[in-house]
C-alpha positions, 0 to 999 in steps of 0.5 A: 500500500502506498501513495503514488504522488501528489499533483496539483490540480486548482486553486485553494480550495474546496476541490471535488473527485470523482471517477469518469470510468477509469479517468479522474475528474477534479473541478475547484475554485478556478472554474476548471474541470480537469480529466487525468488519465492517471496521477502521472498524466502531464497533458490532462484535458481542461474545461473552462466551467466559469467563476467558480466549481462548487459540485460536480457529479458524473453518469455513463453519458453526461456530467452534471456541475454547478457554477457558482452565483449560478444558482442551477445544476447544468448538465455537459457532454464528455466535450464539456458542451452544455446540455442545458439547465436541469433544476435551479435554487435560490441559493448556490448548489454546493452538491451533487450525486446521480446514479450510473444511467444519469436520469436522476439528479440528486442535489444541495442547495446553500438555500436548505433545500434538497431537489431530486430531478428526473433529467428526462421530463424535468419534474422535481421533487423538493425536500425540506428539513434542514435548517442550514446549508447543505454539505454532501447528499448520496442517491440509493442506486435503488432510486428509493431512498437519498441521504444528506448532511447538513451544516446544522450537524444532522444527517437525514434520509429521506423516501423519494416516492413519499416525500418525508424524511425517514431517519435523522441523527446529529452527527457532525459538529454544526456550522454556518455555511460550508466553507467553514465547515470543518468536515464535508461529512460525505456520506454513501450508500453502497453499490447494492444500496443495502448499506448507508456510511456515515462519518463522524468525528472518529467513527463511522456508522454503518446503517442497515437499509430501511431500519436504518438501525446501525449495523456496526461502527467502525473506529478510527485509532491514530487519530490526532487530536482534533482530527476528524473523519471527513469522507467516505467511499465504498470499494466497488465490491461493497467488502471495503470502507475507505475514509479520508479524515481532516489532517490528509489521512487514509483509514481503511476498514474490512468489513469482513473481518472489521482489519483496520488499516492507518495510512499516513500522507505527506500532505495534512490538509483536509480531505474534501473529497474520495472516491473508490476506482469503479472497476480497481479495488486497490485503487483509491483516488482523494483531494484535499482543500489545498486543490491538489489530488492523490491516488492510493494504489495495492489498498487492500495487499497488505490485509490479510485474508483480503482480496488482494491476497486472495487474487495473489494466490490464485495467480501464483497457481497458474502456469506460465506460457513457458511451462505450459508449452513444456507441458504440452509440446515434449516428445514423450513414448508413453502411450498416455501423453500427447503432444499438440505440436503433433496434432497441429502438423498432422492437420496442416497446421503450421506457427508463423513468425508472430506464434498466429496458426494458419494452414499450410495451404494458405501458403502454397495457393497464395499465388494461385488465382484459381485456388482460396486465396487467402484460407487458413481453413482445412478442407472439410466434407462439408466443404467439399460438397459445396454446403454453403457456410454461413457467415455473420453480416456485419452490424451497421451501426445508424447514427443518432440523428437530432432534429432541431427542436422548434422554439420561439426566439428569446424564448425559455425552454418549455420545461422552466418552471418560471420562464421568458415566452418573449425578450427583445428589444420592445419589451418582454413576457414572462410567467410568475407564480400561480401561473400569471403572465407579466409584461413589461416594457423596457420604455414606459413611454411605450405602455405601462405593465400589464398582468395576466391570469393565464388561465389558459395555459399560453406557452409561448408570445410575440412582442411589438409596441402595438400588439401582444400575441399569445398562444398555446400549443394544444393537444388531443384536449384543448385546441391550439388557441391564441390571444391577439392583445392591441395596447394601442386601442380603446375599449374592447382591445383583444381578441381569440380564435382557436385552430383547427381539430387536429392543428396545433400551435408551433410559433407565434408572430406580430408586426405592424397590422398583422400577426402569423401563426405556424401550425402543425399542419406546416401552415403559416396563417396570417392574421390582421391585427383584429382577426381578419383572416387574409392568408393560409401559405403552405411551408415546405417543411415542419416549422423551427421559428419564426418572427416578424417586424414591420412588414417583414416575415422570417420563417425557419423550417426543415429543409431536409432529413438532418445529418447526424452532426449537421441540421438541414434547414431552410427559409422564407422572406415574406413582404406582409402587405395585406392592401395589396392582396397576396403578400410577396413570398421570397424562398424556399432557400437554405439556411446555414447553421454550424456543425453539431450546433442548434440555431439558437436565435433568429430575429431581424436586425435594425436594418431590416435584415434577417439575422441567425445565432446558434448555440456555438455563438456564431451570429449571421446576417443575409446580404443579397441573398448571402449569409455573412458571419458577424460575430461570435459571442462565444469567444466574448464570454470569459467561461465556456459555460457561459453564454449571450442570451441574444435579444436583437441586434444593432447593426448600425451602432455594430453592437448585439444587445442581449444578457450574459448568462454565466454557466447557463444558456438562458437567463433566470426570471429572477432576479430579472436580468440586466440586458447589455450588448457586445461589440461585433466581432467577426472571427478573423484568423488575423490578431493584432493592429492588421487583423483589426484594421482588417476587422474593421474595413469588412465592418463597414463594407457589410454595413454600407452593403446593407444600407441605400447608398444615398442614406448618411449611414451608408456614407459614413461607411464607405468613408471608413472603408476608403480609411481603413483601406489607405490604413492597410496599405500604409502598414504593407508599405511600411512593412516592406509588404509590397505585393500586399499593398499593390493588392490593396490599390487594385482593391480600392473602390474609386482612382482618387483613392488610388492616387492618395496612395500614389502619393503616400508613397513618393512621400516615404520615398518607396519609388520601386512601388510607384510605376507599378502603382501608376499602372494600376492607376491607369487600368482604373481609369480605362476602366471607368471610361469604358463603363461611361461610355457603355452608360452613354451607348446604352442611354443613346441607344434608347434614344435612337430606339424611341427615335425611330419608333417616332420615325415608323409611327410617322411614316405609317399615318403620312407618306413621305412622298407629300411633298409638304410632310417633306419639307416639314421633316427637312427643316426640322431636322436642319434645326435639331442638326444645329442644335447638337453636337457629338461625341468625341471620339477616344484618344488612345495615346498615352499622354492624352489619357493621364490619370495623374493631370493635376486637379486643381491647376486652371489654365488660360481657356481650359476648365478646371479638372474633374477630381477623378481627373487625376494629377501631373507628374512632369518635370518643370523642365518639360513641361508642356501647356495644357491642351483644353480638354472637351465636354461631353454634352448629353442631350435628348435625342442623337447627335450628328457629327459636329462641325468641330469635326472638320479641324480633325487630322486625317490621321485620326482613327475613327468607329461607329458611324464617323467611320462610315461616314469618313470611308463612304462620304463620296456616296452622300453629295450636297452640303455637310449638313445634308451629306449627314442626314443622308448618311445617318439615314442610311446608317440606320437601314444597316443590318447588325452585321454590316454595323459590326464591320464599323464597330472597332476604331481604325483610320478610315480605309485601312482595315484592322490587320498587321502591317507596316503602321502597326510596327510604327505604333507599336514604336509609338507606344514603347516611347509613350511608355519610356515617357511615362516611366522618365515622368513617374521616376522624376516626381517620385524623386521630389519632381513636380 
């Protein structure tokens, strides 16, 4: 017997045990859950509880803990996920105990009350009695009887099924709370439930089952003075007592023959917890108030006439391998022996190199094709007669799939006994005792308080500033049922209608006017404020939730069979106008929802936008038909119990309002909860002063996406986006990151910006960067050329259209023969040609595109550059006179060729239908002016495909094709290029 180490595990200290199959689980005052694979594991696994740990118990499946300030017993996984809250008190729960399968819960309350909670249909079971807190409870494996001590020095036994209380002694010294209790006083029932242990100060009483008369008292000798028995555990076989006493000791009794053992430790501190190996009666592992843990091995070796021994002897019995092949194998004449190494090479039966048998012929077919490859069974009869042989089918093994369960969003779970039906940003509902209804608003200004009976058993509630809707589920009974309330009218101000035989009530909404019901028959029924039934739409699936603000409508339902780690949900955008007639319904689409995660929370955001939140924290928002990840509350909260109750959300301010739930998914209705909000946060993989940065351009590009780009939200954030943008590509550029900040420009929305940074990076002397910027620049401006002059076909386009449409109009109600309609038309169209002028024709050179000519310079007969125009980079020394730059000038209906027209070089390239003009002029005599009408009238009977020939710029008469002039171009261009160059490289060096 001996103790094989002691180890750290939390801080000072109450520290609970106890045993998780073969691994340990210690919780303690940090708030941590810790799970040892042996007293030497240096890498356990941890689980963040919250503040503190004050309890904990463990079943096959779940564990179940409590949390201080708390006030409940919440259940985890293995992962240290929350299952939810099983039972609640007044006070802090500072014990547990439940059985192996984990479908009761036994727990103490600092508040002197005892609950016993069946976790599948949530009952509980309050016991009352002890007149201080409570300091340790056990559970009869038999689920009749539970025993607890109490800081009022007395131990009870209680009968569950009656509710009373069986059996009362004073037995400990009393105490005002259990942190200054001298002793834990852990009692237990043995693992058939026919015994009950009690330590007591030196002692401790074994108690028979239902007498509850003591069976035998079992002295602790060597006891210090002072020293006291403060918990207890029985070994798995029930034949062992082991106790832990107040100074670090270990006493161990027999109960067989009542052996007694002392073990002393190298640690005096009060044991406050000790728990027996499920499975190892030599094991034994125990805590102290200090928070460390230590294990006790060969408990019972040194006893004689004990297990131990007993299995010792046994042991040495039996042969070993060795001996038994000796045995077996030896070459002996006698008659009477045998030897199973014959017999297995008479068989066929061969030993490979690891001692495995398999048949010789295993080995001589394993190259034959023909042969059973790959059998080590001998030819049978059976076999050779072609008996089939029956082979076991392997097991599939189905996964357990969950469906996602329906509920109201902000709501409490059903099985609350006092619990939230609504919480959001108008107000919320709540059920009180003796089944009454409150609702209170968080502005008095909105309405006052009101109080219901709710007699009608409503189980869940829609909130707005006008109308309150509650309803009720229904069963085989009562009818599914709601009560529709209008705070806003006079007299008579609520109205009732109950569902269909058969249809039940799966959630409840309201917006402005009108309230929807989803049923159990996948109708969504819409109502008016005052019941006027206008809609019944049909959903593609069983309803998850659904809410409603203004006149918008999100409704969540099961798209499909789940998987078993991941729902399968979709929904439904609904425009609710009941003045048009049939409201506008926008899905089915799929809704996202995280791996082995609930949707937890839907709503509408502040900018009428759809929002989600499942149970792993991660908040989502639709965006043109695309769900962004926001936030994720989760990372926000100091515990991994604990969590944001989310009620709505500001996406304007970037803020999610809701109530900090430590150790608990929802809030309590008492005390009534404060709500706060949280910073959005999205989860970026990036940290520090670029990760935020990072953080907060996709912020504002979210937002400005969400918003009308005329709205002065929208605007101020695309002004942060344009400074977070420069922000970025400042820190690349200072952090020699070129490619990162020649990324950045090309990502800039507008060429001002870009020659910001043009600028930015000639002041800080980065002049490898700034030609490739310049080029960027370039590329910008093309491109907005470009996209101008497709706006400008496409309105022109228009115009031509509606003109020709007046023309065929015309022509079809007055032939043009009239020589009166004529002459009409002549001098029209004369004073139009007058009043018009045309579209300059591009340049494609490199200095008359410039996208850095300076902006602010004015010139003698030029105007005054445009801001995106750019600025100018030329070197005093060269530099030229501006040219005037033209106007275009839009106007109603389709210019002709403007008589600037004539002071054009005849090596300019032309398209369109200057082109055909210039290469078909000598087909339209007469003046300019009629020389143009009649080619625009000609132009306009070309197909499509003659039209196309026109389309791409060239000097008139030469076709698009290699030859001599585009060698001269090209040259052309390579010097504009080495131009541009020398300019760049002049201004970065200081240049202007």
């Amino acid at each position: 017997m001996s103790v094989e180490g002691s180890r750290f595990a939390h801080a000072e200290g109450r520290t609970c045990l106890v045993y998780r199959g073969t691994k340990v689980c210690t919780i303690g005052m940090d708030g941590e859950m810790r799970v040892w694979a042996g007293i030497g594991d240096d890498d356990c696994e941890n689980i963040s509880l919250g503040e503190e740990a004050l309890a904990l118990a463990v079943s096959n499946e779940r564990m179940f803990v409590s949390i201080g300030e708390t006030n409940h017993v919440t259940a985890l996984n293995f992962d240290g996920e929350n299952d939810g809250i099983i039972t609640k008190f007044t006070a802090d729960v500072t014990c547990l105990d439940t059985t192996d399968s984990g479908d009761i819960v036994l727990a103490g309350s600092a508040d002197m009350t005892i609950k016993v909670t069946n976790t599948s249909t949530f009952s509980d079971k309050l016991f009352k009695g002890h007149q201080g807190p409570i300091l340790s409870v056990s559970l009869d494996p038999k689920k009749k009887y539970c025993a607890s001590s109490c800081c009022d020095g007395t131990v009870k036994v209680w009968d569950i099924s009656e509710k009373k209380e069986v059996y009362s002694v004073d037995s400990i010294p009393k105490s005002n709370d259990v942190t200054t209790s001298k002793t834990v006083c852990g009692l237990r029932f043995s693992r058939s439930g026919a015994m009950l242990a009690i330590p007591k100060k030196g002692e401790v009483s074994v108690l028979a089952r239902e007498s509850w008369q003591e069976k035998t008292v079992l002295a602790a000798d060597k006891l210090a003075d002072g020293e006291m028995l403060t918990c207890l555990d029985f070994t798995h076989n029930d034949e062992w007592i082991i106790a832990g006493t107040s100074k670090g000791n270990i006493c161990i009794w027999s109960l067989e023959d009542k052996n007694y053992q002392f073990v002393t430790t190298e640690r005096k501190y009060n044991i406050t917890a000790l728990a027996c190996h499920p499975s190892n009666v030599d094991e034994v592992s125990f805590a102290d108030s200090q928070g460390h843990w230590s294990a006790l091995t060969e408990v019972t070796t040194n006893s004689g006439g004990g297990i131990a021994s007993q299995v010792s002897n046994q042991d040495n019995e039996l042969l070993s391998q060795d001996e038994l092949d000796q045995l077996f194998n030896q070459e002996d004449e006698d008659e009477n022996s045998f030897s199973i190494s014959k017999i297995q090479q008479s068989t066929g039966f061969l030993k490979d190199e690891e001692g495995h048998l398999i048949h010789e012929k295993s080995t001589i077919l394993a190259g034959d094709p023909g042969g059973d490859l790959g059998s080590s069974r001998p030819v049978t009869p059976s076999s050779e007669q072609g008996v089939p042989v029956q082979t076991s089918k392997p097991r599939v093994v189905q996964a357990e799939v969950r469906l996602q369960p329906t509920f109201q969003p902000a709501s409490s779970p059903d099985h609350f006994s006092y619990r939230f039906l609504v919480y959001n940003s108008v107000g919320l509902v709540k059920t009180i005792e003796d089944s009454n209804i409150v609702v209170e608003f968080h502005d008095n200004d909105t309405h006052h308080s009101e109080f219901f009976n709710n007699t009608d058993n409503y189980s869940m509630a829609a909130l707005t500033d006008k109308i309150l809707i509650l309803g009720r589920e229904g069963d085989e009974e009562a009818p599914g049922k709601i009560n529709v309330i209008n705070f806003k009218a006079s007299g008579d101000k609520s109205w009732t209608v109950e569902m269909p035989e058969e249809e039940y009530v799966d959630g409840v909404a309201a917006g402005e006017g009108w309230v929807a019901v989803a049923t159990s028959k996948n109708n969504l029924r819409i109502f008016s404020a005052w019941g006027v039934q206008r809609e019944i739409i049909s959903v593609a699936g069983s309803f998850v939730s659904l809410v409603g603000t203004a006149d918008k409508l999100f409704v969540v339902f099961h798209e499909s069979t789940p998987l078993p780690k991941q729902h399968f949900l979709g929904y439904y955008i609904i425009d609710v106008d009941l003045r048009k007639g049939l409201n506008s319904v926008h899905g089915p689409k799929s809704l996202p929802v995280s791996p082995r995660a609930d949707l937890f929370w839907i709503g509408m955001s502040d900018t009428m936008l759809p929002t989600t939140a499942d149970s792993h924290g991660i908040v989502r928002i639709l965006i043109k038909n695309g769900w962004y990840v926001i936030s994720d509350t989760k990372s926000q909260m100091k515990g991994k119990a604990d969590n944001f109750f989310v009620t709505c959300i500001d996406h304007t301010d970037k803020k999610i309002r809701g109530i900090k739930c430590r150790g608990a998914k929802y809030p309590t209705t008492l005390p009534s909860p404060t709500m706060t909000s949280i910073n959005m946060e999205l989860p970026f993989c990036i940290s520090g002063e670029r990760g935020g940065h990072e953080q907060t351009l996709m912020q504002a590009t979210i937002l400005a996406s969400a918003l009308e780009e005329s709205s002065r939200e929208a605007q101020e954030s695309r002004a942060v986006e344009r400074q977070y943008f420069m922000r970025l590509f400042a820190l690349a550029l200072m952090s020699d990151h070129d490619q990162r900040a020649l990324e950045l420009c090309k990502l800039m929305p507008d060429l001002e910006l870009v020659q910001t940074a043009i600028r930015f990076a000639t002041q800080k002397k980065k002049t490898s960067i700034v030609p490739k910027l310049g080029e960027i620049a370039m590329e910008l401006q093309d491109a907005e050329l470009n996209r101008q002059q497709q706006e400008d076909q496409q309105r022109n386009g228009g115009r031509q259209a509606e003109e020709e449409e007046d023309e065929d109009m015309f022509e079809a109600t007055q032939p043009l023969f009239n020589p009166l309609i004529r002459a009409g038309m002549q001098a029209k169209q004369n004073q139009q040609l007058q009043k018009t002028t045309s579209l300059l024709s591009n340049k494609s050179t490199q200095e008359n595109r410039n996208p850095f000519a300076k902006k602010s310079e004015k010139m003698n007969g030029s105007i005054e550059c445009s801001p995106g125009s750019g600025i100018v980079f030329d070197n005093p020394a060269t530099k030229q006179p501006m040219q005037r730059k033209k106007v275009l000038i839009q106007t109603k209906k389709k210019p002709l060729i403007s008589t600037e027209n004539k002071s054009r070089s005849d090596g300019e390239e032309l398209k369109g239908f200057q082109l055909y003009l210039a290469e078909n002029k000598e087909m339209f005599p007469g003046t300019q002016e009629q020389s143009q009408e009649s080619a625009l009238q000609a132009w306009k009977s070309l197909d499509k495909s003659e039209k196309e020939e026109y389309k791409m710029p060239r000097l008139p008469g030469c076709k698009r094709k290699r030859s001599e002039d585009d060698t001269t171009n090209e040259d052309n261009e390579k010097k504009s290029k080495l131009n541009f160059k020398s300019k760049l490289s002049a201004f970065s060096f200081g240049s202007s």
